[in-house]
ChimeraX commands (.cxc) that place a marker at each C-alpha (Angstrom):
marker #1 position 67.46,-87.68,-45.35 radius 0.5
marker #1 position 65.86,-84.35,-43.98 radius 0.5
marker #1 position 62.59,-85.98,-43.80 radius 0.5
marker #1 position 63.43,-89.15,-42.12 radius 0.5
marker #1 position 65.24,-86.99,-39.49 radius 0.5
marker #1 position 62.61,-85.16,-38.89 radius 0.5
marker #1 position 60.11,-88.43,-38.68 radius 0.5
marker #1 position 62.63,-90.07,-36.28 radius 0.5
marker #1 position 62.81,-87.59,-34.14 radius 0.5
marker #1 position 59.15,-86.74,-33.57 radius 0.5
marker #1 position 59.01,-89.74,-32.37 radius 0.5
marker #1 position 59.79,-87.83,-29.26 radius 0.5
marker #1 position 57.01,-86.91,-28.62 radius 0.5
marker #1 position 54.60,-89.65,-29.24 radius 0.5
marker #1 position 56.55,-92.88,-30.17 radius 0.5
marker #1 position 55.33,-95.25,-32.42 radius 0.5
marker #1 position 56.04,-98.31,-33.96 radius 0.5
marker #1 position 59.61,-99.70,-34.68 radius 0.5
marker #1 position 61.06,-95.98,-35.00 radius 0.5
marker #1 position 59.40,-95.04,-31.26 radius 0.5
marker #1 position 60.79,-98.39,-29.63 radius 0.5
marker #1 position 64.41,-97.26,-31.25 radius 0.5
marker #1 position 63.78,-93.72,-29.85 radius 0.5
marker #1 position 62.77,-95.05,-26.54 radius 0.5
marker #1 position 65.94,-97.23,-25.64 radius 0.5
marker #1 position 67.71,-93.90,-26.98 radius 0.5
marker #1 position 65.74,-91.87,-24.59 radius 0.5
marker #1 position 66.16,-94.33,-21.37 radius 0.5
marker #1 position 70.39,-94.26,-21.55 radius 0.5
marker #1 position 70.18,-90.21,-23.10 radius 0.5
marker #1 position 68.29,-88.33,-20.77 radius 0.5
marker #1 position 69.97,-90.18,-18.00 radius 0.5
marker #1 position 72.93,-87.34,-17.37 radius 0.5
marker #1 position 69.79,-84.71,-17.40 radius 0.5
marker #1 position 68.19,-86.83,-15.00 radius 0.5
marker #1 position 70.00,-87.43,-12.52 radius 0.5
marker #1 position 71.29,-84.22,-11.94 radius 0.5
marker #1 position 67.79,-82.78,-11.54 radius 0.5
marker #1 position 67.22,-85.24,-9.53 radius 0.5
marker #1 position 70.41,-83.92,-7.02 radius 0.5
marker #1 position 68.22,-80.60,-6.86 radius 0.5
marker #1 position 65.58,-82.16,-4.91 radius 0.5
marker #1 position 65.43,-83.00,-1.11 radius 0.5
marker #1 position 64.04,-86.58,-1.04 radius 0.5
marker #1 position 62.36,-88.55,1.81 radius 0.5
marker #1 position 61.29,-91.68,2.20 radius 0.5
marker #1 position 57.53,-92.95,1.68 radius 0.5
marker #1 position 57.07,-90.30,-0.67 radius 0.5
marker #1 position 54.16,-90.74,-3.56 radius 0.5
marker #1 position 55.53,-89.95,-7.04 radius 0.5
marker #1 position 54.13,-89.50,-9.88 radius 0.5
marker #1 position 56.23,-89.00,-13.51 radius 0.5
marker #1 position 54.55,-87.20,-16.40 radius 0.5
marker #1 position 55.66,-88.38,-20.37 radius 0.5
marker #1 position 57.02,-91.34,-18.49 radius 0.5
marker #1 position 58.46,-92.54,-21.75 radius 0.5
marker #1 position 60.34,-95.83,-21.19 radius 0.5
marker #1 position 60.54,-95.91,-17.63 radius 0.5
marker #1 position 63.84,-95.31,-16.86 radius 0.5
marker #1 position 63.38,-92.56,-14.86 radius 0.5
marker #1 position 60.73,-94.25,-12.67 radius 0.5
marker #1 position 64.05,-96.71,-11.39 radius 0.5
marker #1 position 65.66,-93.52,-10.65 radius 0.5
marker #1 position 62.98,-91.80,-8.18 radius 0.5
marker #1 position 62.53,-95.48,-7.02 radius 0.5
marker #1 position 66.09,-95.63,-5.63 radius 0.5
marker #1 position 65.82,-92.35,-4.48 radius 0.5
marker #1 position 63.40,-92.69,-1.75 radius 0.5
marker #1 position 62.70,-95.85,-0.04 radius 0.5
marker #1 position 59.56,-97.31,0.37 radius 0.5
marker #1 position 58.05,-95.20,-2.08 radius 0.5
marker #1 position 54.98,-95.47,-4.57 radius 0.5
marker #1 position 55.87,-94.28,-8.17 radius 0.5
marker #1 position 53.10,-93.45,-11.17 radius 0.5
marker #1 position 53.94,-92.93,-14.71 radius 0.5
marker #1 position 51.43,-91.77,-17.21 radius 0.5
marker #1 position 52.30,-90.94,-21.09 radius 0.5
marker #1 position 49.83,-90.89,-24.45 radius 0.5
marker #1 position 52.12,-93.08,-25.92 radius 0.5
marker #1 position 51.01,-96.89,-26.27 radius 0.5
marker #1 position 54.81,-97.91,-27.17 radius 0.5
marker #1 position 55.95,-95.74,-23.91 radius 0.5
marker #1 position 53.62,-97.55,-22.01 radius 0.5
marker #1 position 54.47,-101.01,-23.59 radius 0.5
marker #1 position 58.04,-100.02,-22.82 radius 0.5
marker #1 position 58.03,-98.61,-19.30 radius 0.5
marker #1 position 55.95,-101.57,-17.74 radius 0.5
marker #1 position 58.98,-103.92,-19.49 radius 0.5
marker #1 position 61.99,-102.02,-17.65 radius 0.5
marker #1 position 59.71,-101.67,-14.39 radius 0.5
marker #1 position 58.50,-105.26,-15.07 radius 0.5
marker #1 position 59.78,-106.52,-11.58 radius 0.5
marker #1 position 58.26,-103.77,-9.67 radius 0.5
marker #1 position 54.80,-103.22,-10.89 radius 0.5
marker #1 position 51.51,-103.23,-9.47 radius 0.5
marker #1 position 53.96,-103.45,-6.27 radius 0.5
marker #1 position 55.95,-99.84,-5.89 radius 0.5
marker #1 position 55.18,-98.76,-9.71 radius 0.5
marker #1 position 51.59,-98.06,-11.38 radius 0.5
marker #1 position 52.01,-97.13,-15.01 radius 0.5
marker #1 position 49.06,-96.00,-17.11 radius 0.5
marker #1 position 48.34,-93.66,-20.07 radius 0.5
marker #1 position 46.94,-90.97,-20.32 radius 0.5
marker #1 position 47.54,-86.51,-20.50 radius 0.5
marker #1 position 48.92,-83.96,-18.69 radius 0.5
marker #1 position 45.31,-82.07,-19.44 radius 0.5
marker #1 position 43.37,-84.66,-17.15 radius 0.5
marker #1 position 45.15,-86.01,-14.94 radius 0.5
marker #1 position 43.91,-89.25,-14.17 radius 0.5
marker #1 position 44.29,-88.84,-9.76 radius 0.5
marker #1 position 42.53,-87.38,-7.05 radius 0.5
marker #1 position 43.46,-84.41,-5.50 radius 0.5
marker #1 position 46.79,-83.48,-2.84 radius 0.5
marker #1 position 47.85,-87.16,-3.27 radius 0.5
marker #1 position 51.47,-86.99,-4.48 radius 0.5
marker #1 position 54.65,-85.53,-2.56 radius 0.5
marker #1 position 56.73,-84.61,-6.19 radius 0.5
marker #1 position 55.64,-84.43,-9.66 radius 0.5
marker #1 position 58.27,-84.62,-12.18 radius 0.5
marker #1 position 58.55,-83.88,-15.88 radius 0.5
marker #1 position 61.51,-84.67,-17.92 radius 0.5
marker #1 position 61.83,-83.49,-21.41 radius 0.5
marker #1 position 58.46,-83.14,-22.04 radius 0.5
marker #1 position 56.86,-80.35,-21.28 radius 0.5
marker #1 position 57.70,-79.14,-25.02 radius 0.5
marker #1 position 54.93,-81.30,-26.15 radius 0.5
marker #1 position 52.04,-80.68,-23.46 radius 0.5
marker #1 position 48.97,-79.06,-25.15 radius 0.5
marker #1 position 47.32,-76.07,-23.08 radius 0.5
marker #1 position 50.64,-75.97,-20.95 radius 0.5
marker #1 position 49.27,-73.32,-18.25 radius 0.5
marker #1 position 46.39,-75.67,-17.83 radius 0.5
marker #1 position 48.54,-78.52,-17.92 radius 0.5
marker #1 position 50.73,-76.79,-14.49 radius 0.5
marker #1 position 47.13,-76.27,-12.76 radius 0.5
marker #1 position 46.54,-80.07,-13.10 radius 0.5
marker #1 position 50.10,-80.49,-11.51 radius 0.5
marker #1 position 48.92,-78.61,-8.36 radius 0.5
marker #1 position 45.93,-79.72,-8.19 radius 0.5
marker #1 position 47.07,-83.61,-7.56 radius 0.5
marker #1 position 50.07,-81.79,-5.57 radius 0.5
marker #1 position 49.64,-81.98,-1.64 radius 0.5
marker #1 position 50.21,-79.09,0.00 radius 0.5
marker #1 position 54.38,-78.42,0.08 radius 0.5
marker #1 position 54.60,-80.75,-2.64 radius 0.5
marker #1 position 57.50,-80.29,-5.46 radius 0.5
marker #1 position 57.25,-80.02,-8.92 radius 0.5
marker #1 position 60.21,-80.56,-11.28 radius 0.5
marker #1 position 60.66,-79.79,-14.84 radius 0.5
marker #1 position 63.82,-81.22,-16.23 radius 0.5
marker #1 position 65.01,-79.55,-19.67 radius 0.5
marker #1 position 67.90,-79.85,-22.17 radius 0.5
marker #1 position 66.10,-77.38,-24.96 radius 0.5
marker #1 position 66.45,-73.80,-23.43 radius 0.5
marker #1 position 66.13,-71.82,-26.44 radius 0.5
marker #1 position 63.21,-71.09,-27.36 radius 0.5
marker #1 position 64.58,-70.43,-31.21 radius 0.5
marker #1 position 66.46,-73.75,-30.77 radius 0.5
marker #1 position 67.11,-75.42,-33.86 radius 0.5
marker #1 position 64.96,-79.04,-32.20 radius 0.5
marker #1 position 61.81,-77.02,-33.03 radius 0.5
marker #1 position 62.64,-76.63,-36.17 radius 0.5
marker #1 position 62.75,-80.59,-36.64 radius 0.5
marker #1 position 60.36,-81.75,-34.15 radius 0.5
marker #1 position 56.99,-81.33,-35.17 radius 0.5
marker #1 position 54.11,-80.09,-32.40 radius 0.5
marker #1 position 57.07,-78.94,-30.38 radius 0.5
marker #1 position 57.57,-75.80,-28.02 radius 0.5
marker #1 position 60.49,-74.51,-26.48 radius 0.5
marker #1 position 61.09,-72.16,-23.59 radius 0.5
marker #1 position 63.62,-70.52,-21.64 radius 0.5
marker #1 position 64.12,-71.50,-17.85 radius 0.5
marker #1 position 62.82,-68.22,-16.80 radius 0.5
marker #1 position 59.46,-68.76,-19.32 radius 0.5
marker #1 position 58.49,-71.84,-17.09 radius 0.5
marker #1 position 59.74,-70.27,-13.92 radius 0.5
marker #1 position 57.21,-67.02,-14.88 radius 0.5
marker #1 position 54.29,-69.96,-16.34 radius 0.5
marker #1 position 54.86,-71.77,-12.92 radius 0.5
marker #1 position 54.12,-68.01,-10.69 radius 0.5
marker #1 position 51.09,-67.47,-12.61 radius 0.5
marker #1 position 49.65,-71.08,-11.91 radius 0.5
marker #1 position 50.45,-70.70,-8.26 radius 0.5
marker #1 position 53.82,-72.51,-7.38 radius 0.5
marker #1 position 55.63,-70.75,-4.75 radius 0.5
marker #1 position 59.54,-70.19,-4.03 radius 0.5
marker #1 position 60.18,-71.57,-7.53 radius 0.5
marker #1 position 63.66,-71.76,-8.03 radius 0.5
marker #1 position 65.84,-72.21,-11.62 radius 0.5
marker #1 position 68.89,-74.62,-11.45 radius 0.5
marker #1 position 71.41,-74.84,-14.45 radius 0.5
marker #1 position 74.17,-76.83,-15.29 radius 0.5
marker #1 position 76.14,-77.28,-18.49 radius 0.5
marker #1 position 75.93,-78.23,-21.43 radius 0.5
marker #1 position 72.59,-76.65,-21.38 radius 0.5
marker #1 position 70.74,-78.71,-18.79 radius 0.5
marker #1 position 67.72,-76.89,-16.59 radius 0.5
marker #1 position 65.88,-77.63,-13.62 radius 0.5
marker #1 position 62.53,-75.84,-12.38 radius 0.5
marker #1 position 61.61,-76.75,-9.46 radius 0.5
marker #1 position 57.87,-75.24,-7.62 radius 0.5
marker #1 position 56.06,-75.80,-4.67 radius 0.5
marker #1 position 52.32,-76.43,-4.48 radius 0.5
marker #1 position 51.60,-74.07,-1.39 radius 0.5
marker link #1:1,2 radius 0.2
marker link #1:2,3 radius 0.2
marker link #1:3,4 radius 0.2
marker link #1:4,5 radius 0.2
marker link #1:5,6 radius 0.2
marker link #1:6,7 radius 0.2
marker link #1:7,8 radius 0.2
marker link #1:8,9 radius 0.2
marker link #1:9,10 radius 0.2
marker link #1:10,11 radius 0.2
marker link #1:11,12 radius 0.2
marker link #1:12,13 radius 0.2
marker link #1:13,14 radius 0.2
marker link #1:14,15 radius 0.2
marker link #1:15,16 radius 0.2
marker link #1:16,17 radius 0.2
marker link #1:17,18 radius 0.2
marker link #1:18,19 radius 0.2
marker link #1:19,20 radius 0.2
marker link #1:20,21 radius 0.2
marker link #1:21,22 radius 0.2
marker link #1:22,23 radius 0.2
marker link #1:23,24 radius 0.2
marker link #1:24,25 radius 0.2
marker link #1:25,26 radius 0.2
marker link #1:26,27 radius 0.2
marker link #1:27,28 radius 0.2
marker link #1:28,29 radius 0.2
marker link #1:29,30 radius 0.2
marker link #1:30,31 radius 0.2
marker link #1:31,32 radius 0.2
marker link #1:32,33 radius 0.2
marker link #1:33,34 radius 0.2
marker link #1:34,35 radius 0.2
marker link #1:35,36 radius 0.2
marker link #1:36,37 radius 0.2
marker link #1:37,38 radius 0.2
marker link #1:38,39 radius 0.2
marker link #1:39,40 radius 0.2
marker link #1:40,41 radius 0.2
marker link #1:41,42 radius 0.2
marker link #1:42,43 radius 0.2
marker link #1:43,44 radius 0.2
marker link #1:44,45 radius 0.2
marker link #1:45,46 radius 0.2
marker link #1:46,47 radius 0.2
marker link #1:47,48 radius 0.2
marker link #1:48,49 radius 0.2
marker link #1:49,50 radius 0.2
marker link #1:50,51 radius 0.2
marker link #1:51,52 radius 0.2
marker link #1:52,53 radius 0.2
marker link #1:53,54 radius 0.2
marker link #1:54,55 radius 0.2
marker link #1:55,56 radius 0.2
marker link #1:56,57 radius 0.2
marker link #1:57,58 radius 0.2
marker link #1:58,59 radius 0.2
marker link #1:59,60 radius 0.2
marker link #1:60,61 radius 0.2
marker link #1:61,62 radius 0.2
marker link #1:62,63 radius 0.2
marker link #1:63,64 radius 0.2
marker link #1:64,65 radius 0.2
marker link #1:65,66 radius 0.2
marker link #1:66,67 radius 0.2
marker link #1:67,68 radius 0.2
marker link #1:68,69 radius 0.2
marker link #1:69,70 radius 0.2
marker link #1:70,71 radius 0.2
marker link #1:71,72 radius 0.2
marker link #1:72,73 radius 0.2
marker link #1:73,74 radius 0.2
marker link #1:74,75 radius 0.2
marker link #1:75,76 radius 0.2
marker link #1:76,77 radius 0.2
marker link #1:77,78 radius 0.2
marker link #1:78,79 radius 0.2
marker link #1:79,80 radius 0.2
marker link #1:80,81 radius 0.2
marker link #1:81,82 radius 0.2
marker link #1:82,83 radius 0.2
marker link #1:83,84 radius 0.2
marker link #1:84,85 radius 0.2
marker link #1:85,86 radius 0.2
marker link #1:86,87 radius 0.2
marker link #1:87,88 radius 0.2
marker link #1:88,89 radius 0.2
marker link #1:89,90 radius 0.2
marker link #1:90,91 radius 0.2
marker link #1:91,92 radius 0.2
marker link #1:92,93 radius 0.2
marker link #1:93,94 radius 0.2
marker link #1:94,95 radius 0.2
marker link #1:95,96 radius 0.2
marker link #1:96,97 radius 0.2
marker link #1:97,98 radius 0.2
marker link #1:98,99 radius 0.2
marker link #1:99,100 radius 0.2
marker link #1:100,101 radius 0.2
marker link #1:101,102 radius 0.2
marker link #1:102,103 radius 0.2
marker link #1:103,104 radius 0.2
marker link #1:104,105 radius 0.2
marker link #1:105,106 radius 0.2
marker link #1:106,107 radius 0.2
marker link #1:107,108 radius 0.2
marker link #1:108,109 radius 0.2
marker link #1:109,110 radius 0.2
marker link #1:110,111 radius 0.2
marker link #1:111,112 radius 0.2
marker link #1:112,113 radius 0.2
marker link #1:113,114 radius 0.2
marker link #1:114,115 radius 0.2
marker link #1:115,116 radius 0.2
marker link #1:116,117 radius 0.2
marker link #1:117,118 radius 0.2
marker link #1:118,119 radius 0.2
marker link #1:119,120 radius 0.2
marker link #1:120,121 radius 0.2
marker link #1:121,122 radius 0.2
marker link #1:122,123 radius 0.2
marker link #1:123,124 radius 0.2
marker link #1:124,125 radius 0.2
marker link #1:125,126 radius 0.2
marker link #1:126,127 radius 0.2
marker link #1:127,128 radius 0.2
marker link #1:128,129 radius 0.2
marker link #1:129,130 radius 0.2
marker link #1:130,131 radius 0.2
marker link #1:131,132 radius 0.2
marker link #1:132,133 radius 0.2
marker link #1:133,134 radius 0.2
marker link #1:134,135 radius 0.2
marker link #1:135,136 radius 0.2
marker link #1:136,137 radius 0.2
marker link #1:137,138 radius 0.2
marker link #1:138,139 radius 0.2
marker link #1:139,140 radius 0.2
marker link #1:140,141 radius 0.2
marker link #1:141,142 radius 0.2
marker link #1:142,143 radius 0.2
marker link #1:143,144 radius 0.2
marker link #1:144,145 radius 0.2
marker link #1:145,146 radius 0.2
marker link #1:146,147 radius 0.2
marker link #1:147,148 radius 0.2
marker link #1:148,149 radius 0.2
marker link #1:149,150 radius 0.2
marker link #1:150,151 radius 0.2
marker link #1:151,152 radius 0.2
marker link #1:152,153 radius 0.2
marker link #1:153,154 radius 0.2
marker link #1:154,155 radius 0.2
marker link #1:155,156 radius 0.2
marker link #1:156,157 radius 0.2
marker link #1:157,158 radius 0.2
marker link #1:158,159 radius 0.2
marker link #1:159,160 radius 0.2
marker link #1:160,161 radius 0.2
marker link #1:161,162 radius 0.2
marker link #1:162,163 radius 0.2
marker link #1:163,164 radius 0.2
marker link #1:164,165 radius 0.2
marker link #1:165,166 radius 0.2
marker link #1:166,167 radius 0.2
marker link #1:167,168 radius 0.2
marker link #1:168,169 radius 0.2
marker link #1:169,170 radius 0.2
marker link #1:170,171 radius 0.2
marker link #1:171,172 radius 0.2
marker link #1:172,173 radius 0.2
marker link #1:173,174 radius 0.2
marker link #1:174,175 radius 0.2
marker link #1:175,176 radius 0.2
marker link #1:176,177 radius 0.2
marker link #1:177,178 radius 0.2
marker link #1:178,179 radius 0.2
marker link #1:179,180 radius 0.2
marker link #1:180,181 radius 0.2
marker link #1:181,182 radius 0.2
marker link #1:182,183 radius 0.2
marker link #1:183,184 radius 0.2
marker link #1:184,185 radius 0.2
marker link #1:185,186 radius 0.2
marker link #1:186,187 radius 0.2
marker link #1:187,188 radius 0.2
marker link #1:188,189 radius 0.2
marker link #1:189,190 radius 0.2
marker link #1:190,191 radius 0.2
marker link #1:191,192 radius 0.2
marker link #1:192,193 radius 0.2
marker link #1:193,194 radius 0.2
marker link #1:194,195 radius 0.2
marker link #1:195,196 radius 0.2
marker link #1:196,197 radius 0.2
marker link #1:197,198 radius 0.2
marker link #1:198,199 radius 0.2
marker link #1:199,200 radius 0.2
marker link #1:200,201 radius 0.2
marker link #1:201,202 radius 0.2
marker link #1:202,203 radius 0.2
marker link #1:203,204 radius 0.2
view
């Protein structure tokens, strides 16, 4: 039983096959409360360019859709079941107001100062090279541009990295500190129970 636990939920962080299409439906409804209340941390406009990192099954790409009007929204993941996934639930908006394509946080697939907001929910645990994962954020950042990471796992001797295999926790203040040191200004921590945090930077 310990085993399969710990196979399901890997899956996490790079679904696959029928156990990562299970975990993706979980992860859609599941990380919704997370969502959208690190979402309510950040000012919106309209026309905005988004782009959402470990875009998993595309769930969250509705919710920055509705959020600002007239917008264009990217996802990017490794995952090939993520990918599958996301274009079905964005199915009616794509290649339209949503662009969906895999790839890494490492490389970065865009030019330079094109997005308004980057997000990241429950995912940074799993990005390789993290620092030069956040310089890769600013670099497709325009200048004043947001970027929010959205976390449920604040512990960084939480009991999840114990069962999930590749992955990293940190505290709130560890990405706040990571974000400084890549070159985010007036970063800011927001938390909210049960254990929810929001870290939200600004490409200067």
């Amino acid at each position: 039983m310990v085993n399969f636990l710990k196979k399901f939920f890997s899956q996490t962080a790079h679904p696959e096959g029928f156990l990562g299409r299970i975990m993706l439906r979980m992860m859609n409804f599941g990380h919704a409360p997370l969502t959208n209340w690190g979402l309510d941390q950040i000012n919106f406009k309209d026309q905005w360019t988004i782009l959402d990192i470990g875009c998993g099954g595309g769930a969250t790409l509705q919710r920055l859709l509705k959020r600002s009007k007239n917008s264009k929204v990217y996802g990017i993941d490794i995952s090939d079941e993520s990918i599958k996934k996301a274009k079905e639930v964005n199915e009616k908006e794509l290649g339209k107001s949503v662009f969906i394509e895999k790839g890494s946080a490492t490389e970065l697939p865009y030019a330079d100062r094109c997005f308004d907001l980057v997000t990241a929910v429950e995912t940074v645990y799993f990005w390789p090279e993290l620092p030069k994962c956040l310089k890769e954020v600013r670099r497709v950042l325009k200048p004043g541009g947001q970027f929010a990471i959205m976390v449920e796992v604040i512990e960084t001797d939480s009991m999840w990295t114990n069962i999930v295999e590749g992955m990293t926790a940190y505290s709130p203040e560890q990405l706040k500190d990571m974000l400084d040191t890549a070159g985010f200004a007036d970063t800011q921590v927001f938390r909210t129970k049960p254990s929810y945090a929001t870290i939200l930077g600004v490409n200067p």
